[in-house]
N, C-alpha and C positions, 0 to 999 in steps of 0.2 A: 492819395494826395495828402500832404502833411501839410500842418501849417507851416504859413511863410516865417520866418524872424524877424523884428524890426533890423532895420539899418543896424541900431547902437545894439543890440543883441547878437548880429550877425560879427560886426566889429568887436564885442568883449570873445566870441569864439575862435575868433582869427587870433587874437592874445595868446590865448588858454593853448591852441594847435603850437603856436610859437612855443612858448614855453613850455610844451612837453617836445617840441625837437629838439628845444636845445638840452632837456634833459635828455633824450636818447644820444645826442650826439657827445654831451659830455660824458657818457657812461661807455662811451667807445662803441658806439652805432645800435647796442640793443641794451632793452630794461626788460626785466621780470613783468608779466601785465600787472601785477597786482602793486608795483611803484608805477605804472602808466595810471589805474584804477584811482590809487591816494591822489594823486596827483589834480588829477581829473576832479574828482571830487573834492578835494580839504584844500589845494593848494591858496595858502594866503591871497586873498583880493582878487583869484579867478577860478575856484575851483566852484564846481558846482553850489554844494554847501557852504563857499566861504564868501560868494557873490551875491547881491542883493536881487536876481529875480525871483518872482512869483514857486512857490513848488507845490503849495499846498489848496486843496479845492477845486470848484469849477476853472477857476482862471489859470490854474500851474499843470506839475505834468502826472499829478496821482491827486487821489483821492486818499488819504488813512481814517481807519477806523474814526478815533475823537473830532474829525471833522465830519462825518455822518451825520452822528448825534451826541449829543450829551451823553445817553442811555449808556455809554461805552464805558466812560470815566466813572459813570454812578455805579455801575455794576461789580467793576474793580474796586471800588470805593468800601461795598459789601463782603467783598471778598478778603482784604486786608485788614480792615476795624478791627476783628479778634488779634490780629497777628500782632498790631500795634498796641493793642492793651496787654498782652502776653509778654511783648518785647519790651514794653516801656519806649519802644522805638520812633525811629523818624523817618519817613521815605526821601529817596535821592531816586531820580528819574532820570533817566541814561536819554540824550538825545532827545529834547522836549517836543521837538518841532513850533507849530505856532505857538505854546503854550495851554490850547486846551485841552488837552487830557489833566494837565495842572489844576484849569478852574475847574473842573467836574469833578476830578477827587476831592482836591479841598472841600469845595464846596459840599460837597456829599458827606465827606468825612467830619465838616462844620456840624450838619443836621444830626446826624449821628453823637453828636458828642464824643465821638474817635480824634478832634485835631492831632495829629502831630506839633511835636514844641518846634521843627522845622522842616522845611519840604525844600530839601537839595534838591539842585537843577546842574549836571554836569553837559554842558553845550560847548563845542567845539569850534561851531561859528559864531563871530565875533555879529552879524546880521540878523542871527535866528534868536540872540541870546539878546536882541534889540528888541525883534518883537514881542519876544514872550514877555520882556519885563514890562511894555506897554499892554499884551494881552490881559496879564493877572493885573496891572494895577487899574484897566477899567472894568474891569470885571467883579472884583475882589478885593476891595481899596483895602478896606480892612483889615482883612492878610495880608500886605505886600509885604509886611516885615517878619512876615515868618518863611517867604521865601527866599534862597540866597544860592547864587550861580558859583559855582564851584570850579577852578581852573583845573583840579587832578585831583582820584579820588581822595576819599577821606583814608588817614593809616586806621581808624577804627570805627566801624557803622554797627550801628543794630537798628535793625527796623526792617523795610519793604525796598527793594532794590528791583525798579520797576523799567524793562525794555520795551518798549514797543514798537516794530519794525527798524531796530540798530542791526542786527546781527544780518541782516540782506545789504548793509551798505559800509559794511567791512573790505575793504580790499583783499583778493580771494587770488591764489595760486591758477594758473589753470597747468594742466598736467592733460599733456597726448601721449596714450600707452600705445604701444610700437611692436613690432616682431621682435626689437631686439632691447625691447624694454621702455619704462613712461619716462618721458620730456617734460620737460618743462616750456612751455609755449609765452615767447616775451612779443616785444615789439620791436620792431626797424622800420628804417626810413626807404622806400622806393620815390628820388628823389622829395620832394613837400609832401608825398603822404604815407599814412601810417602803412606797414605792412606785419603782418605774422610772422614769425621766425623759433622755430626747435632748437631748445640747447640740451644739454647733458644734464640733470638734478645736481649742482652743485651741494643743497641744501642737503645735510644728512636727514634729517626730522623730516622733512616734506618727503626724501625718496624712501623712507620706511613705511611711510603714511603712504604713496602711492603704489610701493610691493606690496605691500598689505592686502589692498583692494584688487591686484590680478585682475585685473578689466583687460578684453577681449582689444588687441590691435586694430588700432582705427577708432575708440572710444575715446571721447573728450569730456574732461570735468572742470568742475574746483574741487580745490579743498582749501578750506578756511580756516588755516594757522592762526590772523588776526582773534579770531570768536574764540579759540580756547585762549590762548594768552589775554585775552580780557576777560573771561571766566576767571580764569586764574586768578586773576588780579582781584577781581570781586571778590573771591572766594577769601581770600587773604585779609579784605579789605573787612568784612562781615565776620563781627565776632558771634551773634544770632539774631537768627531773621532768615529771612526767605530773598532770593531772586530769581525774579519774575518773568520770563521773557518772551512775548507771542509775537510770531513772525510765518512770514510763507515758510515749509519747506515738508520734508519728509524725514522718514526713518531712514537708515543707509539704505536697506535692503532696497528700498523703492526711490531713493534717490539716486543710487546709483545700477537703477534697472537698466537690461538691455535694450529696452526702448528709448532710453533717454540718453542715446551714446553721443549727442552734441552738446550735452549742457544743461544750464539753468542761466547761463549769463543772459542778461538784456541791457537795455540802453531803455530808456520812459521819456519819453516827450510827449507834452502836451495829450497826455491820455494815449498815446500810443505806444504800445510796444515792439520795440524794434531790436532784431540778429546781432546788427551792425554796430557794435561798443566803440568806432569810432567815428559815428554818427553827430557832426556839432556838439565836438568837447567842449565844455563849462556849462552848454544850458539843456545839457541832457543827462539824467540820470542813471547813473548805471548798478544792479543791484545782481545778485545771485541768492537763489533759496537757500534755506538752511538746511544742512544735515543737522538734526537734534538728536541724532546715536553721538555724532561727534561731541556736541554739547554735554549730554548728559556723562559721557567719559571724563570730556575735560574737568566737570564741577567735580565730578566723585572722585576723581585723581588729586584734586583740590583740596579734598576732604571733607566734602558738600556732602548730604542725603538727597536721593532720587526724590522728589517730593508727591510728583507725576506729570503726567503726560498725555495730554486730552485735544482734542478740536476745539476754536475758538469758539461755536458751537456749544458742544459739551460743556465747558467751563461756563460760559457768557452766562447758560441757563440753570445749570447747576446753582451760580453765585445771584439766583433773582432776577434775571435780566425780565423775565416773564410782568414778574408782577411789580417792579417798575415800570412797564409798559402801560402797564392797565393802571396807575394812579394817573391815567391822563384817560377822561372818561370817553369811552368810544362815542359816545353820541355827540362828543364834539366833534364832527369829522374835519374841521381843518386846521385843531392844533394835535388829535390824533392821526389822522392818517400819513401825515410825513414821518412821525417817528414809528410809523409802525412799516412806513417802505423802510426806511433807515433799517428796522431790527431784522425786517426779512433780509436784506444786503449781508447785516452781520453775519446768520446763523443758516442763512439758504446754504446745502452742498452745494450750489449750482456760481454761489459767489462766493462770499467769505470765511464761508461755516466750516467748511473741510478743505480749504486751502493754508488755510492760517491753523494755527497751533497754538499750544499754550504750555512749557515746560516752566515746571518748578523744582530750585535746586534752595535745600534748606540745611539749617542750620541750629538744634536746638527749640524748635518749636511747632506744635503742634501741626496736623494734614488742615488746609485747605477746603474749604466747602466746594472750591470750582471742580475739587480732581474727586468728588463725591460717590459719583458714578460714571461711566464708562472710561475711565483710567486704565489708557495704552501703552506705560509701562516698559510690558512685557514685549511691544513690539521693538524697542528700540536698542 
């Protein structure tokens, strides 16, 4: 049983279904999913991201890491200080969400004596780029003028170029391979509701990218064009410095295993994950894992260096997360033991630790403490 929607939740979702009919109907009865996906998600004034509900913590429909704990922000914090004295750089954070992984860096990066001269925030919604600016200025009064929201990247960055769960809310291809070769799989209308529909790969680049991969008829994926073309972009953007970017997904090899011949797409509501991507469009979130073989091609085609390639895990601990932990003394057990279930969450395989990832695509300056040890590379 899911939970119920208010009245006026249930009403902005009725909008959102309207306005992606009349997008499939203006497109002459089918769209690509991955323009149902943008839609769903970014559309002005109803798309998930561009809408004023709840998405982050107990009361929305995930949990992300910087809202766990601090620990998360501070540990990154650890991890970039060199990279920002090397670069003389500034960090721009792709996709801020609330804003706290913002005050945990800073802040960490304040103690440190690492500040950045400024900490880019490039946000999309015009809602999230609300809160975050009230996040950091109670948090951080101090700082508020060293943070500054950015409408399209910078033509020239050096510094720390920091994702945190962006490349899973890309709008992603999906492609069904066939006896007689991969489809591309959109959306139509059976009367008011959504339906699935098979075309021909129009796309030159998407159908080389899905001959490529030779998956077995009857197997259904993504592939996520959007995530290299903003690699891209990055990469172009970044004269030296590193970018950053940890997210659910896998290697090809294991993303696109034969056990996994339906996907990675979901729909996230209210802590539930759900098949069904047209599940109450606008106040459901819809994401796909990452392939980071694709990632790391697109940066090095870019003209990026492989930096590495770790568990969130491996990195978290690698970069101190340990003995950040431990300057909160255990024998206080009730400002210690929440951040130490928090760190178990981070780093357990059984949660975050080996779901989530951490690739680094650089540029000119030196490896990384996170990719220190166990750096998987070579699997990707």
């Amino acid at each position: 049983m899911l939970p119920a929607p208010s009245p006026d939740a249930l009403a902005h979702s009725r909008r959102v279904a309207a306005h992606l009919r009349a997008l499939i109907e203006n497109a002459g009865g089918w769209i690509p999913f991955s323009r149902y996906m943008e839609a769903a998600l970014y559309a002005p004034g109803l798309g998930y991201y561009a809408a004023g509900a709840m998405k982050f913590g107990a009361a929305g429909d995930f949990v992300t890491a910087p809202e766990l704990t601090p620990l998360f922000g501070r540990t990154l914090a650890h991890a970039i200080a060199p990279l920002l004295a090397e670069s003389g750089g500034e960090v721009l954070e792709l996709g801020a969400g609330s804003g706290r992984l913002a005050v945990d860096l800073l802040g960490e990066l304040e103690r440190l004596g690492a500040l950045p001269a400024r900490y880019c925030i490039l946000e999309v919604s015009a809602d999230l780029r609300e809160r975050q600016q009230r996040t950091i200025a109670r948090a951080l009064p101090h700082l508020r003028e060293r943070v500054q929201w950015l409408d399209e990247l910078p033509a020239h960055f050096g510094g720390a170029i920091l994702g945190n769960e962006v490349l899973d809310a890309l709008p992603v291809e999906l492609v069904h391979w066939t006896e007689s070769g991969p489809l591309v799989r959109g959306v139509a209308l059976e009367g008011e509701a959504f339906a699935w529909r098979d075309r021909p790969i129009a796309d030159p680049l998407l159908r080389a990218r899905a001959e490529a991969l030779n998956l077995a008829p009857g197997y259904l994926s993504e592939i996520n064009l959007a995530a290299d073309a903003l690699i891209a972009s990055l990469a172009q953007s970044l004269e030296r410095g590193l970018l950053l970017l940890i997210d659910y997904g896998f290697a090809a090899a294991e993303y696109y295993h034969p056990q996994r011949h339906m996907g990675t797409l979901r729909a996230h509501y209210r802590h539930h994950a759900l098949d069904d991507p047209f599940y109450l469009p606008g106040l459901a979130d819809l994401t796909a894992h990452v392939d980071f073989s694709a990632a790391a091609r697109a940066g090095m085609v870019a003209g990026l260096e492989l930096a590495g390639y770790a568990s969130q895990a491996g990195f978290l601990l690698n970069a101190g997360l340990a003995e950040l932990l431990m300057q909160t003394p255990p024998a206080d057990a009730a400002a210690y033991l929440p951040q130490a279930n928090a760190v178990q969450r981070l780093v357990s395989p059984a949660e975050m630790g080996e779901l989530f990832k951490v690739i680094g695509l650089s540029k000119g300056v030196a490896p990384l403490s996170g990719f220190a040890r166990g750096d998987r590379r070579h699997t990707l």
